[in-house]
PDB file of N, H, CA, C and O in Angstrom:
ATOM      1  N   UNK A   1     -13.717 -58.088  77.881  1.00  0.00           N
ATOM      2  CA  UNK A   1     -12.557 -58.625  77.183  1.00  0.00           C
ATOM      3  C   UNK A   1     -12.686 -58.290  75.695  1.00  0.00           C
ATOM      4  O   UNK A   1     -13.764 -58.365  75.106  1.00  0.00           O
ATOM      5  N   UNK A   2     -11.885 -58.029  75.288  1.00  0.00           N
ATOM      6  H   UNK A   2     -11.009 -57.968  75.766  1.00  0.00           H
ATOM      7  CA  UNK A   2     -11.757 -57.544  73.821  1.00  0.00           C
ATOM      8  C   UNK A   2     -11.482 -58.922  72.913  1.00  0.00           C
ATOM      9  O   UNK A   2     -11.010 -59.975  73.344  1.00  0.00           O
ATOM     10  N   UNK A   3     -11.810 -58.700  71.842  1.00  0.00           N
ATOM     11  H   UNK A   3     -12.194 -57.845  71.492  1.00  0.00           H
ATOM     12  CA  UNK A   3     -12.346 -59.588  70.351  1.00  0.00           C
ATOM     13  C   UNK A   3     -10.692 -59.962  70.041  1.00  0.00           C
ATOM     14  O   UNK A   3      -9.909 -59.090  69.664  1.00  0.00           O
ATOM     15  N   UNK A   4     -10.337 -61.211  70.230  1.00  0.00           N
ATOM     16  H   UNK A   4     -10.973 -61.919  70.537  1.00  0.00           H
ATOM     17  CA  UNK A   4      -8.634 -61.326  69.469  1.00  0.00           C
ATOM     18  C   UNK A   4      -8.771 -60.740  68.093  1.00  0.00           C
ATOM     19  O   UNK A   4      -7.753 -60.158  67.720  1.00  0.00           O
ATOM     20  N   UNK A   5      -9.562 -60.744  67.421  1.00  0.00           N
ATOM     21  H   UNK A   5     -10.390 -61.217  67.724  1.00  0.00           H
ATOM     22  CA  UNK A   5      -9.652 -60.583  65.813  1.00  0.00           C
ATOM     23  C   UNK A   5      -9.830 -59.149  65.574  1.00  0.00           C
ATOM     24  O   UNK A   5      -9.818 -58.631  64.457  1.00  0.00           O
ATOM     25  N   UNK A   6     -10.072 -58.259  67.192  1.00  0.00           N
ATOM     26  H   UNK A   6     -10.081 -58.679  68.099  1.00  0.00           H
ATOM     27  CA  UNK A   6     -10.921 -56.941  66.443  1.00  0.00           C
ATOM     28  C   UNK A   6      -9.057 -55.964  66.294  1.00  0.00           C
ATOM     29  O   UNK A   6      -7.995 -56.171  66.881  1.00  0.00           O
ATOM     30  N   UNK A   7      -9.538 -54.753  65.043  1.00  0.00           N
ATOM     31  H   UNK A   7     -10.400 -54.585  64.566  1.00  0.00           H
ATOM     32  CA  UNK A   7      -8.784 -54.028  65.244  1.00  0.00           C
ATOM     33  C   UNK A   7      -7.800 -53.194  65.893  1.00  0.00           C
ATOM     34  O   UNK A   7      -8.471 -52.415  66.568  1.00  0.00           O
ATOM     35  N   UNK A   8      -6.494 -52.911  66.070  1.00  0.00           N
ATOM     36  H   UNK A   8      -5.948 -53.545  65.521  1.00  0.00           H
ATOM     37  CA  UNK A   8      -5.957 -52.072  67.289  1.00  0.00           C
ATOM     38  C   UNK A   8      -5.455 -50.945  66.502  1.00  0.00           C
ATOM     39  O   UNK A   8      -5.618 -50.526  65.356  1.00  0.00           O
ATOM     40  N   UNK A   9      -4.749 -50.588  67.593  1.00  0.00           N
ATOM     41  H   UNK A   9      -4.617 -50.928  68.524  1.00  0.00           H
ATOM     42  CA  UNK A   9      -3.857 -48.900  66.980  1.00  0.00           C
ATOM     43  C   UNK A   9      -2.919 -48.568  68.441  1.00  0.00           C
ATOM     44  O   UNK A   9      -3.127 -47.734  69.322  1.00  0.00           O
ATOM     45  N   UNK A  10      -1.782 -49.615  68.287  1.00  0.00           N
ATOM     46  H   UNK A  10      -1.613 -50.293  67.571  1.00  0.00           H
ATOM     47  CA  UNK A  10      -0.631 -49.833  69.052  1.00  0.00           C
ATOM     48  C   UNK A  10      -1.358 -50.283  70.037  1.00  0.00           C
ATOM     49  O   UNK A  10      -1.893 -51.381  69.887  1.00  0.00           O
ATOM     50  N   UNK A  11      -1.592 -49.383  71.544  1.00  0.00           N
ATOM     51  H   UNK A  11      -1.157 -48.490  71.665  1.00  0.00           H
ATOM     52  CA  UNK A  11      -2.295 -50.007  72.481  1.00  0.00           C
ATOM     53  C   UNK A  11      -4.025 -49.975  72.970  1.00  0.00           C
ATOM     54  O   UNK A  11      -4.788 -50.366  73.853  1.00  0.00           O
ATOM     55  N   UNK A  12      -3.991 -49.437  72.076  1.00  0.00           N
ATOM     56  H   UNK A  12      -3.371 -49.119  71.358  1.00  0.00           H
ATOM     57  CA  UNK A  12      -5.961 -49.522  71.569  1.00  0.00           C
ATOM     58  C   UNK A  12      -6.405 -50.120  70.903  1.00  0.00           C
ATOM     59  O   UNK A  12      -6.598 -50.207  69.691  1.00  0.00           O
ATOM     60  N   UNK A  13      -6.679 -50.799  72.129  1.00  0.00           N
ATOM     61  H   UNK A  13      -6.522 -50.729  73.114  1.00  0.00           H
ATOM     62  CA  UNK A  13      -8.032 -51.743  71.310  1.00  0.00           C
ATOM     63  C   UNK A  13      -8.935 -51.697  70.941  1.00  0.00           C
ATOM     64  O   UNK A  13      -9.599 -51.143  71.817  1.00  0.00           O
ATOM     65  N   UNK A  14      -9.734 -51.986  69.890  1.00  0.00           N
ATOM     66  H   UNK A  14      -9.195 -52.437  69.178  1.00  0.00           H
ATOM     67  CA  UNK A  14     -11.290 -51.851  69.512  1.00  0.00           C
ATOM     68  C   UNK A  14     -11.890 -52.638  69.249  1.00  0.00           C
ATOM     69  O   UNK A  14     -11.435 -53.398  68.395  1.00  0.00           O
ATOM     70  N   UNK A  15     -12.908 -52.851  69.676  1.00  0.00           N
ATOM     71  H   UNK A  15     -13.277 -52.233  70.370  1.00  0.00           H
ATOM     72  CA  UNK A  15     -13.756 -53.816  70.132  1.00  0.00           C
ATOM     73  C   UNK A  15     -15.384 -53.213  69.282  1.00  0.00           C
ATOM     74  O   UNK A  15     -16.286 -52.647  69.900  1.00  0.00           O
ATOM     75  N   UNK A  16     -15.406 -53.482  67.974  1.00  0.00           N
ATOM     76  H   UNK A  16     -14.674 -53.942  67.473  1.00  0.00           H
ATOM     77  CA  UNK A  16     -16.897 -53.203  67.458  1.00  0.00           C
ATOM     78  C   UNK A  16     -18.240 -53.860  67.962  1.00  0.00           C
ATOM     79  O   UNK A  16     -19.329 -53.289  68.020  1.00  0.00           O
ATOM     80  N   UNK A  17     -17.943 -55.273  68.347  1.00  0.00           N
ATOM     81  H   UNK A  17     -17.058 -55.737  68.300  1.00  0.00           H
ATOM     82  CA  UNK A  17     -19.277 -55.890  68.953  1.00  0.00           C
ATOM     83  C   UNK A  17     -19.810 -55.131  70.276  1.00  0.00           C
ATOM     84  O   UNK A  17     -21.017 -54.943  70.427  1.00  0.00           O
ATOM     85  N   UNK A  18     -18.883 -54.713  71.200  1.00  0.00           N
ATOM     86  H   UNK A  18     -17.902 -54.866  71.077  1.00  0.00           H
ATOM     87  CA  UNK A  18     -19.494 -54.143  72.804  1.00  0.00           C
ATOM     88  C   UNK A  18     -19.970 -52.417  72.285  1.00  0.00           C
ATOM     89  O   UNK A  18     -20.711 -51.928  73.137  1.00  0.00           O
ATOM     90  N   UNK A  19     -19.721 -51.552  71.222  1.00  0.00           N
ATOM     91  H   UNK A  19     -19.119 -51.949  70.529  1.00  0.00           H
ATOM     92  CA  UNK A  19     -18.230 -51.555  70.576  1.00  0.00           C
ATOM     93  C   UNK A  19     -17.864 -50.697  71.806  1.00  0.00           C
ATOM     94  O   UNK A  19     -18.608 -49.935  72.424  1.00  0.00           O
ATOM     95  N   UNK A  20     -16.377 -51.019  72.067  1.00  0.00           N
ATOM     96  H   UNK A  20     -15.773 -51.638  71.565  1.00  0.00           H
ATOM     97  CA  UNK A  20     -15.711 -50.017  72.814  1.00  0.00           C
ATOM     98  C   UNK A  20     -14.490 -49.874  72.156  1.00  0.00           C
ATOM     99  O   UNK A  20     -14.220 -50.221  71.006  1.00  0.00           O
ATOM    100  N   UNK A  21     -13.478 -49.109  73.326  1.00  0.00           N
ATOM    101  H   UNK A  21     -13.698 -48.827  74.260  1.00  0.00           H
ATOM    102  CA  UNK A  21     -12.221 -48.785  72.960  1.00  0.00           C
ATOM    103  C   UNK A  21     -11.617 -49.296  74.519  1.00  0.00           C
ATOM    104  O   UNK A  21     -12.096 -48.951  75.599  1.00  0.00           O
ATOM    105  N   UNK A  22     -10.734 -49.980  74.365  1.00  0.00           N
ATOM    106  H   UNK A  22     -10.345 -50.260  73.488  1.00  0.00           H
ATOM    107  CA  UNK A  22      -9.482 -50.237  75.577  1.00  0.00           C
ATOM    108  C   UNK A  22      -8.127 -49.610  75.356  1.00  0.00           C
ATOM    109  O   UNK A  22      -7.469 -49.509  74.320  1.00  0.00           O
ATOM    110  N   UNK A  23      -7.843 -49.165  76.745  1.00  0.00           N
ATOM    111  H   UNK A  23      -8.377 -49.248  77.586  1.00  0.00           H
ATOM    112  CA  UNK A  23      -6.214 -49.099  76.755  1.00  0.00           C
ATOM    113  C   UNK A  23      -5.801 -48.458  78.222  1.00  0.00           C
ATOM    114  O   UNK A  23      -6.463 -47.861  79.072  1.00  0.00           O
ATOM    115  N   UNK A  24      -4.282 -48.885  78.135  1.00  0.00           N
ATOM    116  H   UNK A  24      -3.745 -49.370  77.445  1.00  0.00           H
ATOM    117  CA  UNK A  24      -4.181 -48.827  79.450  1.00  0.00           C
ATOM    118  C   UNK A  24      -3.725 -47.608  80.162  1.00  0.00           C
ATOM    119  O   UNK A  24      -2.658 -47.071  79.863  1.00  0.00           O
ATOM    120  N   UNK A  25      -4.469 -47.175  81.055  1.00  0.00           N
ATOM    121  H   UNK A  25      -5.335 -47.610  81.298  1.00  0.00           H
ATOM    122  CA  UNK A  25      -4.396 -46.340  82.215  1.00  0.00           C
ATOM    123  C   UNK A  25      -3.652 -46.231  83.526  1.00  0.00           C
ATOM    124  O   UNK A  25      -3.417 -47.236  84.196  1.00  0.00           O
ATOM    125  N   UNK A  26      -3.389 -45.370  83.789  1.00  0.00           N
ATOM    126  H   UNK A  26      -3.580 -44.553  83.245  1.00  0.00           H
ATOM    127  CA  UNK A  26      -3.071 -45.862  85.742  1.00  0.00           C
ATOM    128  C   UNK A  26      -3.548 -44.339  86.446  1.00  0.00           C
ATOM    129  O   UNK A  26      -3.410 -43.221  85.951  1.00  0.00           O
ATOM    130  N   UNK A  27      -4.052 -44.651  87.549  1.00  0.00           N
ATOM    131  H   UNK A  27      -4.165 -45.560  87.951  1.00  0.00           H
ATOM    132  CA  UNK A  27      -5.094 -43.631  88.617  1.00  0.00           C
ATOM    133  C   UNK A  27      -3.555 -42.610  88.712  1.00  0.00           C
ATOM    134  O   UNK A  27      -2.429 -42.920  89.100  1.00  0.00           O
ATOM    135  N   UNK A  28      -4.032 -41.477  88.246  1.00  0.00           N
ATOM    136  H   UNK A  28      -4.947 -41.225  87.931  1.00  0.00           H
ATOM    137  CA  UNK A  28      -3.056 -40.552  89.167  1.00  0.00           C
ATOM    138  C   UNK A  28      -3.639 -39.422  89.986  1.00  0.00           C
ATOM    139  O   UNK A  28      -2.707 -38.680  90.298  1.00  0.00           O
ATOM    140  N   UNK A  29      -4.441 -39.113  90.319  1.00  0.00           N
ATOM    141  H   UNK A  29      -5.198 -39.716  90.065  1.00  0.00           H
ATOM    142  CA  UNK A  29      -4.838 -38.023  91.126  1.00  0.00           C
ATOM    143  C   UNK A  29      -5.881 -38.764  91.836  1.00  0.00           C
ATOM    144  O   UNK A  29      -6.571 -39.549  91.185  1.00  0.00           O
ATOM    145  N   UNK A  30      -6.109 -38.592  93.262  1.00  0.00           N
ATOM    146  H   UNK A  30      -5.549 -37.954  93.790  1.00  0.00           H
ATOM    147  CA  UNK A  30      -7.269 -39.247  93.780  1.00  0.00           C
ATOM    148  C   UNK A  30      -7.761 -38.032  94.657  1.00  0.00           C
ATOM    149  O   UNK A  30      -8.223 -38.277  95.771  1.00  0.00           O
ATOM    150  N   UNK A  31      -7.700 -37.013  94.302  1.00  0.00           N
ATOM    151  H   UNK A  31      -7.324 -36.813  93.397  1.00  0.00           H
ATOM    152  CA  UNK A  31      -8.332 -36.049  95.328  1.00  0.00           C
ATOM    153  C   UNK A  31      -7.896 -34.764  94.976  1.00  0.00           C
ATOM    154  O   UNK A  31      -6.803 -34.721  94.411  1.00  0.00           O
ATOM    155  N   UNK A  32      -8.419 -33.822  95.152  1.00  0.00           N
ATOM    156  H   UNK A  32      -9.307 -33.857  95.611  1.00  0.00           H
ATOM    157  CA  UNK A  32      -7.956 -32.211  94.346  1.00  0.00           C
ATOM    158  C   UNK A  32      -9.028 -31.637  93.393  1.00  0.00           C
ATOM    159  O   UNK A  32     -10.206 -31.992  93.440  1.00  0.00           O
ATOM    160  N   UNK A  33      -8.630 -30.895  92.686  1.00  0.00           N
ATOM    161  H   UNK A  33      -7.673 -30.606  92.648  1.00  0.00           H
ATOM    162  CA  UNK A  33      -9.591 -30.420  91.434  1.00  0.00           C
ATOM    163  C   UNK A  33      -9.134 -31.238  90.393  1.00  0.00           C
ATOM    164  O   UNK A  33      -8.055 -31.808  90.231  1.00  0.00           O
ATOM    165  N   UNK A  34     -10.350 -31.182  89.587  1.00  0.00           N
ATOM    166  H   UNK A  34     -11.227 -30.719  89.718  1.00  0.00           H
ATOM    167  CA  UNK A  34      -9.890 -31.863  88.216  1.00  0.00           C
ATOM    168  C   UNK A  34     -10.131 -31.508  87.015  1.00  0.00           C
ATOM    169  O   UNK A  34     -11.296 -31.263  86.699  1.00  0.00           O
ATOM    170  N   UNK A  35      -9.199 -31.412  86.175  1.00  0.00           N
ATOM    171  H   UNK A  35      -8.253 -31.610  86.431  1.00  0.00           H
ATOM    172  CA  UNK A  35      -9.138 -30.192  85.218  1.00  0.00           C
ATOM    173  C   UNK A  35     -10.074 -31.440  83.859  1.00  0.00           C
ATOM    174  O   UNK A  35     -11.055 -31.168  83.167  1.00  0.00           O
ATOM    175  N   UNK A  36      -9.429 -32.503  83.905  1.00  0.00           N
ATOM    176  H   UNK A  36      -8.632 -32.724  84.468  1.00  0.00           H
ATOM    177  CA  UNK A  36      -9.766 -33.559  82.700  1.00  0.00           C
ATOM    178  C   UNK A  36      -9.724 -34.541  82.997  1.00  0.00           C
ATOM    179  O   UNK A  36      -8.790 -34.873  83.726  1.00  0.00           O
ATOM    180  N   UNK A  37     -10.959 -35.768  82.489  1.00  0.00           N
ATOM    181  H   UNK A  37     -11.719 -35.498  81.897  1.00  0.00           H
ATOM    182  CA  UNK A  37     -10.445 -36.967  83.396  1.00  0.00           C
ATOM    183  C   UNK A  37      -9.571 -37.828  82.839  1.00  0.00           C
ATOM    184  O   UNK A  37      -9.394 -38.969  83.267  1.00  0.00           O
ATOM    185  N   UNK A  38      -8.917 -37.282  81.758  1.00  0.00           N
ATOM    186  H   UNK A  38      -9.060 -36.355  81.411  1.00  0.00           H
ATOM    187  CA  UNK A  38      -7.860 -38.514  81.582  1.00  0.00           C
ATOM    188  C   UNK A  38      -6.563 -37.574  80.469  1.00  0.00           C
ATOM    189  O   UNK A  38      -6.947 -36.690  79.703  1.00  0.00           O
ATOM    190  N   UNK A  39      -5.388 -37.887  80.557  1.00  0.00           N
ATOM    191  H   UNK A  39      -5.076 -38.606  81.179  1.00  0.00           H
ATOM    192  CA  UNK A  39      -4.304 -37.266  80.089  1.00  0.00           C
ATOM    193  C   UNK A  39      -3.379 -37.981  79.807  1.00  0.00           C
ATOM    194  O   UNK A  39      -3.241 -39.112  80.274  1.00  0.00           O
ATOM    195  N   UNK A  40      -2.416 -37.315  78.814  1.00  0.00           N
ATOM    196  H   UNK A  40      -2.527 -36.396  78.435  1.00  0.00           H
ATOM    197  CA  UNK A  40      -1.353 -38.560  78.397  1.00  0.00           C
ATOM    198  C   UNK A  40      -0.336 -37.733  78.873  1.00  0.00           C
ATOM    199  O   UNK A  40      -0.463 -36.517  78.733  1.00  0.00           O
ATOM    200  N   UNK A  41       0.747 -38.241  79.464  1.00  0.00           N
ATOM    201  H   UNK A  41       0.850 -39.229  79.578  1.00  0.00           H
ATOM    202  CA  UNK A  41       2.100 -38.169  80.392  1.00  0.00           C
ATOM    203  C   UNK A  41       2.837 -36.312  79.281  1.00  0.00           C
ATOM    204  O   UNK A  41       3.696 -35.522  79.673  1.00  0.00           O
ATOM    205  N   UNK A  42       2.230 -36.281  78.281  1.00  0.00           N
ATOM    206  H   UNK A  42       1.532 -36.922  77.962  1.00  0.00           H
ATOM    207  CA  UNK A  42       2.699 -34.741  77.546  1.00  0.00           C
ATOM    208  C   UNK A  42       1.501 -33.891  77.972  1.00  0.00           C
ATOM    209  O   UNK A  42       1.594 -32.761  77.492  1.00  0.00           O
ATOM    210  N   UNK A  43       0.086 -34.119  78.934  1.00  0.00           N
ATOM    211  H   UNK A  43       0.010 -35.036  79.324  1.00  0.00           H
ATOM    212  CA  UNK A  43      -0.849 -32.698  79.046  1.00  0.00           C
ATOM    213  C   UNK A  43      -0.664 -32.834  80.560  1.00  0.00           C
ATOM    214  O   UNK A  43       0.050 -33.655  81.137  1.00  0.00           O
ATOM    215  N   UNK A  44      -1.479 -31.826  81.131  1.00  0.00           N
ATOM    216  H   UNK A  44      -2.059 -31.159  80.663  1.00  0.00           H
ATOM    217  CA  UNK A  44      -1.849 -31.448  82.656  1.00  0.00           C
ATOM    218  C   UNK A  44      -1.927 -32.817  83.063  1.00  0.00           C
ATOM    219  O   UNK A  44      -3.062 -33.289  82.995  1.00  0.00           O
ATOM    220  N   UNK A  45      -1.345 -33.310  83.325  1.00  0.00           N
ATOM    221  H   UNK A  45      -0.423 -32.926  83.380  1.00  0.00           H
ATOM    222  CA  UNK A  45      -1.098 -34.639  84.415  1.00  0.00           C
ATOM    223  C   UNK A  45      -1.325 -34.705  85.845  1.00  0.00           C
ATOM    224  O   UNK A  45      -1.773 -35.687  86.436  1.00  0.00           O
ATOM    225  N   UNK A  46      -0.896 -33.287  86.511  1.00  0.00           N
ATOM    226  H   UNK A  46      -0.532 -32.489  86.031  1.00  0.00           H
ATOM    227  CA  UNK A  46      -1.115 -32.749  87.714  1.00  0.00           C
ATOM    228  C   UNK A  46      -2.926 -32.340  87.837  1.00  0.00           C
ATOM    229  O   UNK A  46      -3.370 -32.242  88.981  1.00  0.00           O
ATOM    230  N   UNK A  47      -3.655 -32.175  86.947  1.00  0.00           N
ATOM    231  H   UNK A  47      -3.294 -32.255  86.018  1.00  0.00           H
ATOM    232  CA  UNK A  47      -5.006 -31.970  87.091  1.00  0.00           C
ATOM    233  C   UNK A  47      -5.927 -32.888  86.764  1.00  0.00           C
ATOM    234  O   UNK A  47      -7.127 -32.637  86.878  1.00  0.00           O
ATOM    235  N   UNK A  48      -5.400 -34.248  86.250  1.00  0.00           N
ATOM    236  H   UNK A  48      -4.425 -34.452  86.157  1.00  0.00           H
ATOM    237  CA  UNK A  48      -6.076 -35.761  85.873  1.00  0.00           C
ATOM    238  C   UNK A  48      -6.155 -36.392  86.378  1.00  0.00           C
ATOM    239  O   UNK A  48      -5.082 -36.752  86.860  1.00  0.00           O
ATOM    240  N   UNK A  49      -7.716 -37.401  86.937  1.00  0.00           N
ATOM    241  H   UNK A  49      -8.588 -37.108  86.545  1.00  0.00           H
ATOM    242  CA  UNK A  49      -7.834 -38.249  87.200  1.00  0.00           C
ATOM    243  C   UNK A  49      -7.050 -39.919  86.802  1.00  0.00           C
ATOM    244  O   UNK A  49      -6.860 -40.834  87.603  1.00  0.00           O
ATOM    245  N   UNK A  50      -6.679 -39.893  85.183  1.00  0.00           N
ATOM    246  H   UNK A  50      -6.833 -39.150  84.532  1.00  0.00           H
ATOM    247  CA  UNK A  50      -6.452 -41.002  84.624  1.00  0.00           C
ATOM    248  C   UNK A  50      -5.101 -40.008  83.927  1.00  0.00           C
ATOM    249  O   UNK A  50      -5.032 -38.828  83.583  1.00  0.00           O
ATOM    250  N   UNK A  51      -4.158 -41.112  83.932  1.00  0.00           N
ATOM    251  H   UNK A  51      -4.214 -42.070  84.211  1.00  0.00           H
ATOM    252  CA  UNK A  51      -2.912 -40.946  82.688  1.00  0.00           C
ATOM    253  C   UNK A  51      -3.103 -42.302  82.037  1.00  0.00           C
ATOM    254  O   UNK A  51      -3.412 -43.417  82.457  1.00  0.00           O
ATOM    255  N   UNK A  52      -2.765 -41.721  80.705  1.00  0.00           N
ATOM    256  H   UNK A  52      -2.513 -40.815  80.365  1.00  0.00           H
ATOM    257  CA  UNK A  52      -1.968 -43.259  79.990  1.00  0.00           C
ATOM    258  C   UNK A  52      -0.675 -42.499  78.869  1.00  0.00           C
ATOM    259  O   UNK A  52      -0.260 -41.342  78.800  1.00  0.00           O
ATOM    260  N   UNK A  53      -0.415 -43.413  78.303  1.00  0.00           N
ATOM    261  H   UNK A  53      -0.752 -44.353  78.359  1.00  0.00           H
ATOM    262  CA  UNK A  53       0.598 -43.079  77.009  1.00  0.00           C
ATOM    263  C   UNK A  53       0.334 -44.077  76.134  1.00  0.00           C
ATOM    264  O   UNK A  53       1.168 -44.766  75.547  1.00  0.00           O
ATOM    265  N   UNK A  54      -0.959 -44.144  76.052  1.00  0.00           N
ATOM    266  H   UNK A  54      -1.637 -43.584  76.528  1.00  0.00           H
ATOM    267  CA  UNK A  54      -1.567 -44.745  74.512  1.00  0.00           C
ATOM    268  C   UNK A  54      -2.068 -43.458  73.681  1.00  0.00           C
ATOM    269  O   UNK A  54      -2.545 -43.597  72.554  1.00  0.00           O
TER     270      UNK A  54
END
């Protein structure tokens, strides 16, 4: 769970104590080749494990 107090950047969250970064995803490829594991709805979408539009 992310820090109410820590920094964002629209839908990224940052979290310095764990430190991480959050934001939201949804599974789009579950089987095939995979070019990258994660893409935003403007790259190869068809070759990603993960999309978001953060």
């Amino acid at each position: 769970m992310t820090d109410p107090g820590a920094p964002d950047l629209g839908q990224v969250r940052i979290n310095p104590k764990e430190p991480s970064l959050h934001f939201p995803v949804t599974v789009n490829q579950r089987n095939g080749p995979v070019e990258r594991p994660l893409f935003t709805d403007q790259g190869k979408t068809h070759e990603s494990v993960f999309r978001t539009d953060a």
